[in-house]
N, C-alpha and C positions, 0 to 999 in steps of 0.2 A: 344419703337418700337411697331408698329402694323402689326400684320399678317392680310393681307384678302385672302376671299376665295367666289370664286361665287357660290351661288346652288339657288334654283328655289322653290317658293310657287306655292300651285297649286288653281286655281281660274276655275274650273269647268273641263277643259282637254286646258287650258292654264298655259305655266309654267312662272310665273310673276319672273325677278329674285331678288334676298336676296344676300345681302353683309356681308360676315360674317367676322367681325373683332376683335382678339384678342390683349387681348394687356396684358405682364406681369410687371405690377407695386407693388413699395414696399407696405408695407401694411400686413394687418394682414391675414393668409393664408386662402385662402377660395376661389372658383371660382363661378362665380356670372355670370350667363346667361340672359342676358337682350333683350327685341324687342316684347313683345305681344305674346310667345308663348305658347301654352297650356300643359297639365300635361307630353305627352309625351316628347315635348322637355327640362320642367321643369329636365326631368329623366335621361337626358342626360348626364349631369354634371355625375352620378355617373358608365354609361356604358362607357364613355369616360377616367375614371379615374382607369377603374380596364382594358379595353384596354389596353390601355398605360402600365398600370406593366407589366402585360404578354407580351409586346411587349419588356420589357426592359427595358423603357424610368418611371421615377419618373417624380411626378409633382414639384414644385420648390415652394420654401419655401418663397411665396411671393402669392400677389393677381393677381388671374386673371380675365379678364372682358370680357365674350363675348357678343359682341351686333350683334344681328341680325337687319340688316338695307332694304327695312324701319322701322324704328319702331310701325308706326304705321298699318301696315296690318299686319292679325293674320296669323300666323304661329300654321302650325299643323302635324302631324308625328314624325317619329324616324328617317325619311332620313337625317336630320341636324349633327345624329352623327359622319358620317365622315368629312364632313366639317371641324365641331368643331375641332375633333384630329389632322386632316391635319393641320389646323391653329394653334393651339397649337405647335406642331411639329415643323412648321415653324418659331413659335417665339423663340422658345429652341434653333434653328439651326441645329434641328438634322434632315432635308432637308429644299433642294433649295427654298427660298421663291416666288423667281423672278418663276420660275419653276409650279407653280399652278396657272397662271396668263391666260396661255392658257385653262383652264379647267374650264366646269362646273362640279359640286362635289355632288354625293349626296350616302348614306349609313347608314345603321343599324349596332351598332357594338354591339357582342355578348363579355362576359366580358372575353375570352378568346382570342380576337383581332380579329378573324373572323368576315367577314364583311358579313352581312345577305341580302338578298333580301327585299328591297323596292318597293312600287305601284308607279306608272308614270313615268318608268323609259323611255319608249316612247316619250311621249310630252316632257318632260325634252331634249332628245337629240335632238330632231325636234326644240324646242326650242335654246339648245348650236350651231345646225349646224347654222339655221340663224343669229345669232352671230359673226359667222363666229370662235368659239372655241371647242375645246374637249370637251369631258365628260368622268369621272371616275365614275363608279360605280358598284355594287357587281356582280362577276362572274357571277352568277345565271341571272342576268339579261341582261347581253351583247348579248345573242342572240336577243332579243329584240327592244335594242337600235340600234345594228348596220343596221337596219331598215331605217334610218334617211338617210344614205347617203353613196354609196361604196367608198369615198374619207376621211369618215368624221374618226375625230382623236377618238379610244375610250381604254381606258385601263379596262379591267373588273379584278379585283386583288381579292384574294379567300381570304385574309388577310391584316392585316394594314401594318405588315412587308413586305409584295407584294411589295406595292407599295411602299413605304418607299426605298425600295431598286432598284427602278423602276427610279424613280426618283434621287437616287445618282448616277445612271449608273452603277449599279453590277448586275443588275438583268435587261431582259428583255422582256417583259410583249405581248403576239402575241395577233393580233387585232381578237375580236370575230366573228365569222360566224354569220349571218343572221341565225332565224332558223324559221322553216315552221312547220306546223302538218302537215303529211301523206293524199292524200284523203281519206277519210271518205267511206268506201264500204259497210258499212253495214245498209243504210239508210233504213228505210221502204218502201216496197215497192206496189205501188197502184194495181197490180195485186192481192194484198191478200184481197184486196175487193172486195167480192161479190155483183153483184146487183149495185144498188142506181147510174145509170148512169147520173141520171140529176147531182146529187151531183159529181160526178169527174166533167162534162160538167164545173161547176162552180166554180170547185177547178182551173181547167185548164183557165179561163175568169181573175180569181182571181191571180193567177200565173202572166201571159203573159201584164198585166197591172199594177199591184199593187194593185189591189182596194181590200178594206176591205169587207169581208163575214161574216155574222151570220148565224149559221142552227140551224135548228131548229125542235128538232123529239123528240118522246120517248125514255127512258132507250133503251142503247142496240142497237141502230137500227146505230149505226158505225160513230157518227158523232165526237169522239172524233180519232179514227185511221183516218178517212180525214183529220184530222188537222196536225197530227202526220205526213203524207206522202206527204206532202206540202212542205217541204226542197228539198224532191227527184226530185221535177220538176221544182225547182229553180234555175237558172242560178248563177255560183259563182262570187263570190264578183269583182266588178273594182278595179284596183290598188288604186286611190283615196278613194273608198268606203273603200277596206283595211283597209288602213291605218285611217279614221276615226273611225271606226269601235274597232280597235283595239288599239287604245287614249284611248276609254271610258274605253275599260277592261282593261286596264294597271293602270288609276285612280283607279278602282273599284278594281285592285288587282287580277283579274281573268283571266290574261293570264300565262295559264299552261306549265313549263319550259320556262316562255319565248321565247314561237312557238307563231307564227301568225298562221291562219287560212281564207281560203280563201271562207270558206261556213258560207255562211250567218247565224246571230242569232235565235235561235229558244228559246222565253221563253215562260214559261207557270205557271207562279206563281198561288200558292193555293187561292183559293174564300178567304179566313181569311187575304190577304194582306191589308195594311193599305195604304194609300192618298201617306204617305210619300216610303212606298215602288213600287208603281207606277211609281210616277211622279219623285220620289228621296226627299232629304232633310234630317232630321234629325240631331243631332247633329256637325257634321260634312259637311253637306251638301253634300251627296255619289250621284251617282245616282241611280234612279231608275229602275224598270225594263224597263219601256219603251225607257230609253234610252238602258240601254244595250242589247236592241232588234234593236239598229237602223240600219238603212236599211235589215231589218230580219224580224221577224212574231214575235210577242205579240200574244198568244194564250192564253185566258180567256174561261177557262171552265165552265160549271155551272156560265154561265155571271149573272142572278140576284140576287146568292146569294151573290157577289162582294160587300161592302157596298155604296150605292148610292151617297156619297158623293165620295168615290174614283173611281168609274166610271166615274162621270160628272168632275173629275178633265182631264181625258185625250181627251176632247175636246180640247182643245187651242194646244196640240199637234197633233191632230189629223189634224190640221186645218194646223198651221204651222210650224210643222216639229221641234220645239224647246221645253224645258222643262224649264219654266223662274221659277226658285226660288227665292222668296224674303224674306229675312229676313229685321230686323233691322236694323243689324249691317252692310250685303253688300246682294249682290245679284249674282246669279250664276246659268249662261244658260249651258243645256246640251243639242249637239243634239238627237233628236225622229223624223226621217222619218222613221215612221213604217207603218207595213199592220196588220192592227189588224184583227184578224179572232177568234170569240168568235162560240158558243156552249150553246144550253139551252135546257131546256124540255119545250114543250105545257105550261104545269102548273105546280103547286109542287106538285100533284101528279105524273105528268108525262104521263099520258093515256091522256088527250083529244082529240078527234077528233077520239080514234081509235076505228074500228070497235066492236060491243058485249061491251062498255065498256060506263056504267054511272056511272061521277064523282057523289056524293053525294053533294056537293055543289055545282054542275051545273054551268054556264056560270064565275060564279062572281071565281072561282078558278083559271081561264086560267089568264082575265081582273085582279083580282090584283096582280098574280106573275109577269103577263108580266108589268103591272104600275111600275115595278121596274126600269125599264129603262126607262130614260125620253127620250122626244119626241126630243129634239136636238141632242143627242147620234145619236140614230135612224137615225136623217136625213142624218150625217155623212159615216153612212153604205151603201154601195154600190147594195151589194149582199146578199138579204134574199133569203134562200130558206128553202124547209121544206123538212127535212130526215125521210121517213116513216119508218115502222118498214122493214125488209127483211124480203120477205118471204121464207119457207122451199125451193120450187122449186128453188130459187136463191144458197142457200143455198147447194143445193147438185146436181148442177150443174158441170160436171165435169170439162170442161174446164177456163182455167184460163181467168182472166179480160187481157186490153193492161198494159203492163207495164210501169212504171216511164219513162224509159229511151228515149223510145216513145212520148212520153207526153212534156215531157221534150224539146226535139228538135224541136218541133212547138213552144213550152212557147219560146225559143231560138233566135229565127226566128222570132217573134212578136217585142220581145224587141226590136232586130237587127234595125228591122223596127222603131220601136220609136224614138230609141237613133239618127240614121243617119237626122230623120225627124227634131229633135229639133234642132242638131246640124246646119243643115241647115236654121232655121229662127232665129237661135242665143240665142235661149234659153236652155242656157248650165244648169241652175242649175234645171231640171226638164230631168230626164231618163226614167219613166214611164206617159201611158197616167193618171194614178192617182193623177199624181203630178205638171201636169201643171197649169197653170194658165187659169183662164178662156177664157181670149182675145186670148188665145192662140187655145185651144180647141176648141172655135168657129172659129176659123180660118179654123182649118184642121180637123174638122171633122162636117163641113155645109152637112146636109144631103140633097138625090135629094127632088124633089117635092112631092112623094108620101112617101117617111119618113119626109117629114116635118108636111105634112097635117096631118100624125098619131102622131107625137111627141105634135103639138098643141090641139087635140082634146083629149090627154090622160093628156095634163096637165093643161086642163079645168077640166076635169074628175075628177082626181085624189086629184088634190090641188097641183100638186109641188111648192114648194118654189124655190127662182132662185139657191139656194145650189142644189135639187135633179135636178132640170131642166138639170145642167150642171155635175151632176155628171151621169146623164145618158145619153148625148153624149160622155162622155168620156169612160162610158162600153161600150156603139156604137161602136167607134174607135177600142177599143181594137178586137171588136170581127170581124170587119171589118181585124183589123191587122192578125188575124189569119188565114182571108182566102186569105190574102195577096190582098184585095181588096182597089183601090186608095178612093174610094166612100163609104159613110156610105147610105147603101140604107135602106126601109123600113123592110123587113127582120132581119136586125141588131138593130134596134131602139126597134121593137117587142120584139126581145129576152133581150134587157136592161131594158125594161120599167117590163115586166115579172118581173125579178129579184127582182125588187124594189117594187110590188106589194103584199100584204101579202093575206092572202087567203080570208079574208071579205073584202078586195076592189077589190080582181079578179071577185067573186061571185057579187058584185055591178057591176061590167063594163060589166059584162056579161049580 
């Protein structure tokens, strides 16, 4: 006889599924786990066997053979060990076979039959509801799953004996609550910034569109708390966005009690990250941060000390919203629509440009720290501006700056405007002007006659390439959206094209 059991391999925040079938034949005693899987599920065999005593149940004095089908996709984790026992179980008779037929299955068993919390517990049920079957998996994670659907079948059992008695009908198992994190009230807030008004101007342009900012000032002069205060005037996540959002951290194992969260990612990995902690990869093929920033902010501080190779790797996400990894053996997409907002000093000392202050290696200290970032990076960036020092006067100022909350409800009101705009020419998979398509953006933000004559003569000027050309009608838009204006006039073109101009080609145009 053969027991099966469904449970799901995960191939980026898709759960592929796995047939897992045991079968107890005579033979000489020993259980034999078969299907491509790696060290953890190699280790199963012995969590599943000290399970089972503490649960009561001996193994049987014969051969067992589990095959994980397909055989040929690798298999990886410790979620298989419930499966396994379930299927076991079920060939013993000591529960309903027919009875796991409706369930996808997946668990950690701790050697005491306590069933531990496992990553993807998400995509896993999003995966069994399409299916059109249950899911069983550890307590700890049912807040999580029950995410998937308020009709869908799920048992979350804190033990193997749970469920084991779940399933003979002595024992009944109540379907887990959805669970949510609290709002979040203690965001930073932009009122604790003194001064630097151009800089909020463009955290809030930055905001209200998507588009990616680099600033760029001396030690100290606040441009890392405007990165920090960028959540605060964030609009929360769409139900859709959610639930993608919250796939990635369930693979990557970082959704806390199994709460969702409806406020958007904020990462901010140390300059010492590697290619693979970016983009993702690794032994395992995890992801990285840029995905688990997705639809959220990727904050790179101290952006040239980042190694250059892992910089110029989040181009191709930058560009399309995806993290493609390839290996040898397969390959595995993760989403990345991110807003990248980075951070740097003038040079590596840090003083250039500032008043009373000469570098000892003059010009060539700014030119080689900034030659850290190549020029494609660069074009990708939306919004350069430069953070000066604050001065004392700004400083002991009494009254306070506008606050987030302020800020916030225009960023609010912009998107509004986006989302209803695209919706209506049928391009659903783009919610900010940052993220549309070209054809599109020249559609709806044709500037009149006198922003065009200035867009064409600054991008004789300037050089734009057709990428900047069209990333600065779309800061146009945006900032058009914010005075709730149908028309991108020359006013809004000027303050795009600004952005995108660094201070030796303002000082040229001038």
């Amino acid at each position: 006889m053969v027991a099966r059991v469904r449970t799901v391999a995960f191939q980026g925040i898709e759960a592929v599924p796995v047939d897992v079938q045991v079968m107890i034949a005579p033979g000489k005693v020993n259980m034999h786990i078969v299907g491509l899987g790696d060290k953890a599920v190699a280790e199963s065999r012995e969590r599943v066997q000290a399970a089972l005593h503490a649960s009561g149940l001996s193994m049987p004095s014969k051969k067992v053979t589990v095959n994980l089908a397909p055989a040929d996709l690798p298999k990886e984790g410790s979620h298989y060990d419930l499966p396994i026992a379930l299927g076991l179980m079920a060939a013993l008779g000591a529960i309903p076979g027919d009875m796991l037929a409706g369930y996808v299955v997946l668990g950690e068993l701790s050697l005491d039959g306590t069933i531990a919390a496992v990553a993807g517990a998400l995509p896993a049920a999003i995966g069994a509801n399409a299916e059109g079957k249950g899911l069983i998996c550890p307590f700890a994670c049912g807040p999580e799953a029950a995410w998937a659907g308020k009709d869908f079948d799920i048992l979350a059992p804190r033990s193997l004996i749970a469920i084991a008695n779940h399933l003979r009908g002595t024992q009944v198992l109540s379907r887990p609550e959805a669970g949510i994190h609290a709002a979040a009230r203690d965001l930073p807030d932009l009122a604790d910034i003194k001064g630097q008004e151009t800089a909020k101007r463009a955290l809030e342009v930055a905001a209200a569109g998507g588009h990616n900012l680099l600033m760029i000032g001396p030690p100290g002069s606040g441009k890392s708390m405007l990165a920090q205060r960028l959540p605060s005037i964030l609009p929360p996540l769409a139900p859709r966005e959610l639930l993608e959002v919250s796939m990635i951290a369930s693979v990557a194992g970082e959704l806390g009690e199994g709460k969702l969260t409806d406020r958007r990612p904020f990462r901010a990995p140390h300059h010492s990250a590697s290619m693979a902690a970016l983009v993702g990869g690794g032994l395992r093929v995890r992801p990285g941060e840029a995905s688990l920033a997705h639809h959220g902010v990727l904050f790179l501080d101290e952006f040239p000390e980042f190694s250059p190779q892992a910089l110029d790797a989040l181009r191709q996400p930058l560009e399309t919203g995806d993290c493609m990894i390839a290996r040898a053996n397969h390959r595995v997409t993760y989403p990345a629509r991110i807003q990248l907002v980075a951070a740097m000093n003038p040079c590596r000392c840090g003083m250039a440009g500032e008043p009373g202050y000469r570098c000892l290696r003059g010009d060539r200290c700014r030119t080689d720290y900034q030659a850290r970032i190549s020029g494609p990076l660069l074009d990708r960036i939306d919004l350069r501006i430069e953070v000066p020092a604050v001065s004392a006067s700004d400083l002991i100022r009494p009254d306070r700056a506008e606050k987030s909350a302020d800020v916030a409800l225009r960023v609010a009101r912009a998107r509004v405007i986006q989302r209803e705009r695209f919706e209506r020419l049928g391009a659903t998979s783009a919610t900010t002007n940052a993220h549309c398509s070209p054809s599109v953006i020249e559609e709806v933000a044709m500037p009149d006659a006198p922003g065009l004559s200035l867009l064409r003569d600054a991008s004789e000027k300037l050089g734009f390439s057709a990428r900047a050309y069209h990333r600065v009608l779309k800061v146009a838009r945006t900032l058009a959206d914010l005075e709730a204006s149908e028309t991108v006039g020359r006013i809004h073109l000027a303050e795009a094209i600004s952005y995108r101009m660094s201070s030796e080609r303002m000082a040229q145009a001038a």
